[in-house]
N, C-alpha and C positions, 0 to 999 in steps of 0.2 A: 504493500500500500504506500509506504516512504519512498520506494522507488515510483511508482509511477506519479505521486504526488510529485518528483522533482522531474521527473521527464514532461510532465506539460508544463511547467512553467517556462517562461519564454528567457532566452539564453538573450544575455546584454553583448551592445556590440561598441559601446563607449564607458569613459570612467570621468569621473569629474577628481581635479588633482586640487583639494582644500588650501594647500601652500601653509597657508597664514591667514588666514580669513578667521574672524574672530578679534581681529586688532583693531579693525576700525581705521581711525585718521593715521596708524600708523603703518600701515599697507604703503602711502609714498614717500615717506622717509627712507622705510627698506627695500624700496625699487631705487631709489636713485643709490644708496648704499652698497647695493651689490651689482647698480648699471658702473658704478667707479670702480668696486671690486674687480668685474671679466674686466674692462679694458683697462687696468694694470696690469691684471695677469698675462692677458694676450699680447699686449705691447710690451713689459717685460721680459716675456720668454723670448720674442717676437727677436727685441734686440740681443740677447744671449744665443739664441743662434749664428743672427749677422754678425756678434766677435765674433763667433767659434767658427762660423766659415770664412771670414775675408782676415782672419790672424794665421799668419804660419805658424807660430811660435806656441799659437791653442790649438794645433795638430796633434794632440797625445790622446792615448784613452783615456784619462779621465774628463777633458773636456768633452771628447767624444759622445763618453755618457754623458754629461753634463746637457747636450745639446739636443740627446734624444729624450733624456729630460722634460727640457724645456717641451719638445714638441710635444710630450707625450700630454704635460698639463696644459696644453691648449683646447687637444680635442679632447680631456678630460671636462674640464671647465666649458667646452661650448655643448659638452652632451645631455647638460646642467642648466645652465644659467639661464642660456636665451629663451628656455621653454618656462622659465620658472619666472623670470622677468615678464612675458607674456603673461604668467599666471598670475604676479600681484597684479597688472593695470586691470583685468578681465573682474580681481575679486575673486577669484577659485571658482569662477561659474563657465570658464573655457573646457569645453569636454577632447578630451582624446580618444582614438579607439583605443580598441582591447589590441591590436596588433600595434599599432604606434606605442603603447607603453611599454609590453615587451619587450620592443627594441631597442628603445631607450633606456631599458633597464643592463639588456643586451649586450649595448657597443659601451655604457658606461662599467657594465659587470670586466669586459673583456680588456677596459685598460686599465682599470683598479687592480687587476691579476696581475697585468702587464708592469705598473708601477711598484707590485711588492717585488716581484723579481728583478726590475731595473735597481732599487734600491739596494736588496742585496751585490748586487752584484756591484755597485758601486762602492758598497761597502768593502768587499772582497779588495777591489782595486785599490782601496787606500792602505787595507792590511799588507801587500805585496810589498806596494809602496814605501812601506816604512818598518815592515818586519823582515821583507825577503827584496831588497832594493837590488842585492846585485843578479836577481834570477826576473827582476821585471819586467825586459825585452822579450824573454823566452815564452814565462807563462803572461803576455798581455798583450801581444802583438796585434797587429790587424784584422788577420784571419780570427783567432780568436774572439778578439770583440764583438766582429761583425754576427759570429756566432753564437754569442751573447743574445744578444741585440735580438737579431732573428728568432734566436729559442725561446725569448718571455712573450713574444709578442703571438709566434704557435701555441706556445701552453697555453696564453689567456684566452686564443680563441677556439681550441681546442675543448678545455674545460667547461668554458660558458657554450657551446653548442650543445652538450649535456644536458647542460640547465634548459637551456633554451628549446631545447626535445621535448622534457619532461611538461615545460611549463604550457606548451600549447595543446598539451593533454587536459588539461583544465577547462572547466566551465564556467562561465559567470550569470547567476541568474538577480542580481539583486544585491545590497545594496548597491548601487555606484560610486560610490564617494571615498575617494583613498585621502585617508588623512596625513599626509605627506606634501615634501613639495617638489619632488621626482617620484618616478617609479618603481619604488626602492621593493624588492623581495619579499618580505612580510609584513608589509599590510596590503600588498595582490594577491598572495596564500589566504589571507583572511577571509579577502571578499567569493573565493571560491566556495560552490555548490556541490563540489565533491569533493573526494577521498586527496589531502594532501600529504597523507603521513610519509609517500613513498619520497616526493621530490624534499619535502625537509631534512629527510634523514641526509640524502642525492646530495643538498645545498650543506650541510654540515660539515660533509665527510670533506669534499673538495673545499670547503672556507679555511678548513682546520691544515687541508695540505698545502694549501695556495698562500695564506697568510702567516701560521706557524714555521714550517719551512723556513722562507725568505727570513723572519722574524727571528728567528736561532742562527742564523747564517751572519746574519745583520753585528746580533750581539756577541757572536764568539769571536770574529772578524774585530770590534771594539775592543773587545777586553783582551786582546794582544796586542792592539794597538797602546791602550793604558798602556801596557803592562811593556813596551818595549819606551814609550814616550817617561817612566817613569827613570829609565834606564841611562836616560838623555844626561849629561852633564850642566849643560846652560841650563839655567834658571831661568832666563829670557825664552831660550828654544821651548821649554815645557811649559810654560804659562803659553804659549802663542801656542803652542800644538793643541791643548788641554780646552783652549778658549773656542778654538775651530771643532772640534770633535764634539765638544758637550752641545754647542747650537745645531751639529749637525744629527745629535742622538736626540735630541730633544724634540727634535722635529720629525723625527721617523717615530720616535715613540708616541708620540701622540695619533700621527697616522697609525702605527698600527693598534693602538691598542683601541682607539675608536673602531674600527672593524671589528677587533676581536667580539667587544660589549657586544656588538649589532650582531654580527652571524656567527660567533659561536657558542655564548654562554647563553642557556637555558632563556625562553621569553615570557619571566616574571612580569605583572602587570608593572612595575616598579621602572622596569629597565624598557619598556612598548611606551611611558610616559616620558620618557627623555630621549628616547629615539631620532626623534626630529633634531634634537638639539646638536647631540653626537654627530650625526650625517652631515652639522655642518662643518665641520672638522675636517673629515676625510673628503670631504665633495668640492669645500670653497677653501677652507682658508691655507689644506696643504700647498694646493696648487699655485697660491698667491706666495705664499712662503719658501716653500722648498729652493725652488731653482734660485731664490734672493738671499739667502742665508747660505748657500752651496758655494757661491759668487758673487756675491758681496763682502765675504769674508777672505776671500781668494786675491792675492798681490796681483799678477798676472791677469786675472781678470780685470780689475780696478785699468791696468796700466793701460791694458788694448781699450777699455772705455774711453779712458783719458784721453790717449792719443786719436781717437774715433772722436770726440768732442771737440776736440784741438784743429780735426780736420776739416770738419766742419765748417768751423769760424771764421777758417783761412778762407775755404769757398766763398762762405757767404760774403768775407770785406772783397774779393777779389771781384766780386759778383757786382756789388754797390758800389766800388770804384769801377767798373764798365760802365755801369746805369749814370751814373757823374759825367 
């Protein structure tokens, strides 16, 4: 009888995405707040690529990563924001389909994979760096990185096509309303009409591999790095080493442990009422932070700015003494 009770009910083919609706007059403060937000993220990564490609001297792996970085939190951040910016001016009354959330969920799920593994592996490359310096050419070479690079970017879409299997096995017959302000995983499971136990488990197993993984790599990777910077002689060398490391952990710790709370610890009603909150973390503000904290702490980075503003100036007086 519960079966055919749910087989006539008619199957939804949109979701209404709530954002932040319930603030009132403060819906356009936080549109213009996070329209500043994407365009420094996208124009800061924007130009951390332009160094790292028109500088010879930021031809090494770690720039390298550094630049796929950058790209990677751009199309992070635009899988994000501009549908979410659309949602505050709309008021949370803009409907999506059921296939547009998905994939939004999708291509966001598949570089969130992509940036745990970019991160470790960036990690990796500062340990070489500075624990195994005269073996760094050997294990960090070109071919290698590329193969870096190449392998988070298949596992992430590798893993999320899984997902993405699983989740178009789903029904939606009712409510419509995801209280969210992306597509995020469990509150889409919520709104489903049938059996979700198999894709939860599905969405656990892989959050636990995708995120703990890189996340132990990240931290064993650091704690040789300490443990060799403690080793250091200068006093100067270990405060400058110590000062770059800690903004660089502090920033990946936060990313990950934001994910962690979200997809792998148990969904107490405790931890579903701060959800939104956490998502902003891992969704907006790594992407504005990471690659500026990566490279704004970085000499070599700072100097090719420099010299890249310097050249500029030169243009522009050369330009205005023509126009004279």
């Amino acid at each position: 009888m519960a079966e055919t009770e749910q087989d006539n009910r008619t199957e939804i083919t949109k979701f209404n995405l709530l954002g932040f609706v319930g603030l009132g007059e403060l819906q356009f403060p936080l549109f213009y707040l996070f329209l500043v937000i994407y365009i420094v993220t996208v124009v800061g990564n924007i130009l951390i690529i332009l160094l790292v490609v028109t500088h010879p001297h930021l031809h090494t792996p770690m720039y390298f990563f550094l630049g796929n970085l950058s790209f990677l939190e751009i199309c992070y951040s635009s899988s994000i924001l501009p549908m979410m910016l659309s949602n505050l001016i709309y008021g949370g009354r803009k409907p999506i389909s059921v296939t547009g959330c998905m994939m939004q969920y999708y291509f966001f799920a598949i570089l969130a994979v992509a940036e745990c593994c970019l991160l470790g592996i960036m990690s990796y490359d500062r340990y070489v760096a500075i624990c195994k310096p005269l073996h760094y050419t050997m294990l960090m070479n070109s071919r290698i990185c590329l193969q870096f690079i190449v392998g988070s970017w298949i596992h992430g879409l590798f893993v999320m096509s899984i997902v993405l299997y699983f989740m178009y096995q789903l029904k939606f017959c009712g409510p419509t309303e995801i209280d969210h302000f992306f597509c995020e995983l469990n509150p889409i499971l919520k709104l489903a009409c049938n059996d979700t136990h198999l894709i939860e488990i599905v969405t656990i197993f892989i959050s636990a591999i995708c995120i703990l993984v890189p996340f132990f790599w990240t931290l064993e990777s650091y704690i040789f790095i300490i443990s060799t910077i403690l080793k250091m002689p200068s006093v100067s060398g270990r405060k400058k080493a110590f000062s770059t490391c800690s903004s660089h952990l502090m920033v990946v710790s936060i990313f990950y442990s934001t994910l962690m709370i979200v997809y792998i610890l148990p969904k107490t009603d405790g931890l579903r009422n701060i959800n939104k909150v956490l998502s902003l973390f891992y969704t907006i503000l790594t992407p504005l932070f990471n690659p500026m904290i990566y490279s704004l702490r970085n000499r070599e980075v700072k100097e090719a700015l420099r010299k890249a503003v310097a050249k500029l100036c030169t243009i522009g007086r050369m330009h205005h003494c023509n126009l004279l």
